[in-house]
BATI-658904 format. One record per residue (C-alpha): x, y, z; residue in one letter. Coordinates in Angstrom, 2 decimals, padded with zeros to 5 digits. Layout:
<pts>
> X_Y_Z_a
...
</pts>
This chain:
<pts>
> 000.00_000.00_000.00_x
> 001.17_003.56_-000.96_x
> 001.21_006.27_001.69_x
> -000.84_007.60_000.42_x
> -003.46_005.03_000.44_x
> -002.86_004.04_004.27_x
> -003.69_007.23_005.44_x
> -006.66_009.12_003.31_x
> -005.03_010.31_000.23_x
> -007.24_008.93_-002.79_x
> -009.12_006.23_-001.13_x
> -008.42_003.07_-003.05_x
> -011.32_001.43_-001.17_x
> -013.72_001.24_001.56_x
> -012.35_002.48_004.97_x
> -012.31_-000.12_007.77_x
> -014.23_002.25_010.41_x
> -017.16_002.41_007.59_x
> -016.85_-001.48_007.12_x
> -017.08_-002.46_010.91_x
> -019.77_-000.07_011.23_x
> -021.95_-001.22_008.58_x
> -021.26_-005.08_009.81_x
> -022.08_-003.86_013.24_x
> -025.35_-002.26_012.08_x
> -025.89_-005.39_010.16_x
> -025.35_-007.76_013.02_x
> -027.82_-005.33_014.90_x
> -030.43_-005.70_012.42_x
> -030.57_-009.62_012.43_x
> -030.18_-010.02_016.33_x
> -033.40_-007.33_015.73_x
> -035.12_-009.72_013.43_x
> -033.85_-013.39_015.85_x
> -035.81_-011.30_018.75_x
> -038.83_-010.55_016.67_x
> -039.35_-013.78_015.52_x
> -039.03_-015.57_019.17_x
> -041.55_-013.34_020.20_x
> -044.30_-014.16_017.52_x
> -043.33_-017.96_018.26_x
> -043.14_-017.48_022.12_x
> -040.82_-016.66_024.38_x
> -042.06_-018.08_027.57_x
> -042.09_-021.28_029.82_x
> -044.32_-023.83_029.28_x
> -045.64_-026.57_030.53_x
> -043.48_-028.81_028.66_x
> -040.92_-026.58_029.27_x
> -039.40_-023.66_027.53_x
> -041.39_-022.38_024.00_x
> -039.52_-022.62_020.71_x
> -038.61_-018.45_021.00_x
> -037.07_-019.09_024.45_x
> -033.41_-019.76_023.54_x
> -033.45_-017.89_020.14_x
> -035.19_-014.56_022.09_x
> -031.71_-014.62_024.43_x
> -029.09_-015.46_021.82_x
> -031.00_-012.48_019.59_x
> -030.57_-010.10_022.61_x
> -026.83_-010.94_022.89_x
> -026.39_-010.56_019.39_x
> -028.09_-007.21_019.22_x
> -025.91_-006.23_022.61_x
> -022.51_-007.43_020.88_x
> -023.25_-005.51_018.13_x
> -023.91_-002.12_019.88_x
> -020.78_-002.74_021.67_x
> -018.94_-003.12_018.38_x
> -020.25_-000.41_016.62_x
> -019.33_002.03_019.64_x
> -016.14_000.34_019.50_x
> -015.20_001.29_015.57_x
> -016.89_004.93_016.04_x
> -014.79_005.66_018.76_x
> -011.36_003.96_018.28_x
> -008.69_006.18_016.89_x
> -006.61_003.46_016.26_x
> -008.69_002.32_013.22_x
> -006.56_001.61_009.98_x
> -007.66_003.89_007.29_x
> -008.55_001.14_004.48_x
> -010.00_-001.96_004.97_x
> -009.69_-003.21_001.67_x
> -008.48_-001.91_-002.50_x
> -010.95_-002.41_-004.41_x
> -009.40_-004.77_-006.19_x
> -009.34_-007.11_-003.22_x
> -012.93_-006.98_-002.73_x
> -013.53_-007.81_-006.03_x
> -011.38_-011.27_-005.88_x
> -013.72_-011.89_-002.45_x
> -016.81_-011.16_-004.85_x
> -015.12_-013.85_-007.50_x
> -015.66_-016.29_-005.03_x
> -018.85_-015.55_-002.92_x
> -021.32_-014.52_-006.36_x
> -020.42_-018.27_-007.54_x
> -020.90_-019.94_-004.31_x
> -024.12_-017.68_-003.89_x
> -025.39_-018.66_-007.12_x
> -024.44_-022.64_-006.75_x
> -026.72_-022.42_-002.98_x
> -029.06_-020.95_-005.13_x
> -029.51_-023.74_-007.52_x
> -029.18_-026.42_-005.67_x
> -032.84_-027.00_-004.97_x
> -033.01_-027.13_-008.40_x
> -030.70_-029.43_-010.11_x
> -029.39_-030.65_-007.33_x
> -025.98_-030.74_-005.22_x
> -024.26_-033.03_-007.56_x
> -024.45_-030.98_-010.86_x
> -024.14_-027.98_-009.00_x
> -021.11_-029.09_-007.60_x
> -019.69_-030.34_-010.60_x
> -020.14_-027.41_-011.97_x
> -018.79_-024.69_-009.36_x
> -015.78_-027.12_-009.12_x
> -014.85_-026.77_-012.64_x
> -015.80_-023.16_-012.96_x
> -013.30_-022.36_-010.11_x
> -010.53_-024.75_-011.09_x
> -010.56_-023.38_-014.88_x
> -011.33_-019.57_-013.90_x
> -009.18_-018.72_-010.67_x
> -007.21_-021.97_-011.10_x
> -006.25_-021.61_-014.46_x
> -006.23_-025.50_-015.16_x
> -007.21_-027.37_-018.51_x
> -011.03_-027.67_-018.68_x
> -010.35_-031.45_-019.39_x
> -008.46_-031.47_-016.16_x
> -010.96_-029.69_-014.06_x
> -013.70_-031.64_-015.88_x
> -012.23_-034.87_-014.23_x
> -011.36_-033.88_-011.29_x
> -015.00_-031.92_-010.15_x
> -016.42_-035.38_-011.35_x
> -014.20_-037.15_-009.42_x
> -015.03_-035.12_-006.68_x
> -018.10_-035.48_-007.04_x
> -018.47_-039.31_-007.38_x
> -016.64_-039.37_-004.24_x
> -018.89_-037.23_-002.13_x
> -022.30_-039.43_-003.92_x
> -020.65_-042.85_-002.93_x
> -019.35_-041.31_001.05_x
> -022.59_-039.93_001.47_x
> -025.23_-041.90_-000.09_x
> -024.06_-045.34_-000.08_x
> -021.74_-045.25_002.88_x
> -023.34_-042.72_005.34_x
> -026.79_-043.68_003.52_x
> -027.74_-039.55_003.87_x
> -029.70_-038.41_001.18_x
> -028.16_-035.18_-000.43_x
> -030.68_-032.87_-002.57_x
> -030.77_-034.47_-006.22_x
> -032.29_-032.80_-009.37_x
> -033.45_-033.61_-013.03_x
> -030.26_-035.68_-014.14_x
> -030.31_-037.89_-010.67_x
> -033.36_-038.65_-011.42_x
> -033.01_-039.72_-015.05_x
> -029.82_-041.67_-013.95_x
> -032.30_-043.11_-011.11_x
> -029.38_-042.31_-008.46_x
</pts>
C-alpha cells in the first residue's frame, strides 16, 4: 500500500471504520429480526418446558448487545486503519462468494451433484487456471466421491435434481 493510500489520500477502497460499522449495524439488524421472531413464536415457559422463542429470544438479545458494543467500538477507536480493503481485493472476495451464492441458489433445483460439478470446474478453470479437461475430471471425481461417502456409505440423502433422477441415483 502507498502512503498515500494508508492514510486518506485517494481512497483506493472502503475504509475499515465504515466497514465495521456497517457489519455492526448489520449484526444489529438480524439479532433485531432473531428477537422478533421468538416473540411471535413465544418466548415463555411452558408446561413442557421452555417455547420454541425461548433460547433464540436470548441469543438475539446478545447478538443485538454485541453488536452495539462493536459499533461504539469502531466509532470511537482512533486506532482504526484507514482502508480496509483496494478495491481490487474486494472484487477477488466477490469472484468467489457470487459463484458460491449462485451454486446455494440452484441447488434445490438441479441438485448438489451438478451444482457441484459445476462450481468445481468453474473455479478450477477460472481462478485456477487449469485445462477444462483437467478440471472436468477432477469436479467429477469429486463429485463421485462425495455421492458414494454420502449416499451409499453414510446412507444420507443429499438434494438431487433432473439428471439424478433420469440416472435413477
Amino acid at each position: 500500500m502507498s502512503e498515500g493510500t494508508q492514510h486518506g489520500g485517494g481512497a483506493a477502497g472502503p475504509s475499515h471504520r465504515a466497514v465495521e460499522i456497517a457489519t455492526a449495524m448489520a449484526m444489529a439488524a438480524f439479532g433485531a429480526i432473531v428477537i422478533i421472531g421468538s416473540m411471535q413464536v413465544g418466548i415463555g415457559w411452558g408446561a413442557e418446558g421452555p417455547k420454541s422463542g425461548f433460547f433464540p429470544f436470548y441469543l438475539g438479545i446478545i447478538i443485538v448487545c454485541a453488536s452495539l458494543i462493536n459499533l461504539i467500538q469502531a466509532a470511537t477507536d482512533k486506532d482504526l486503519p484507514v482502508l480496509f480493503a483496494e478495491w481490487a481485493q474486494l472484487r477477488q472476495v466477490m469472484a468467489v462468494i457470487i459463484p458460491t451464492a449462485v451454486y446455494v441458489g440452484v441447488i434445490p433445483w438441479i441438485g448438489i451433484y451438478v451444482s457441484s460439478l459445476v462450481l468445481i470446474a468453474l473455479f478450477m478453470v477460472w481462478l485456477g487456471n487449469y485445462r477444462i479437461t483437467y478440471a472436468l475430471v477432477v469436479s467429477a471425481g469429486v463429485v463421485v466421491t462425495v455421492y458414494l461417502t454420502f449416499e451409499k456409505w453414510f446412507l444420507v440423502p443429499l438434494p438431487k435434481g433432473p439428471l439424478e433422477d433420469l440416472l435413477g441415483l
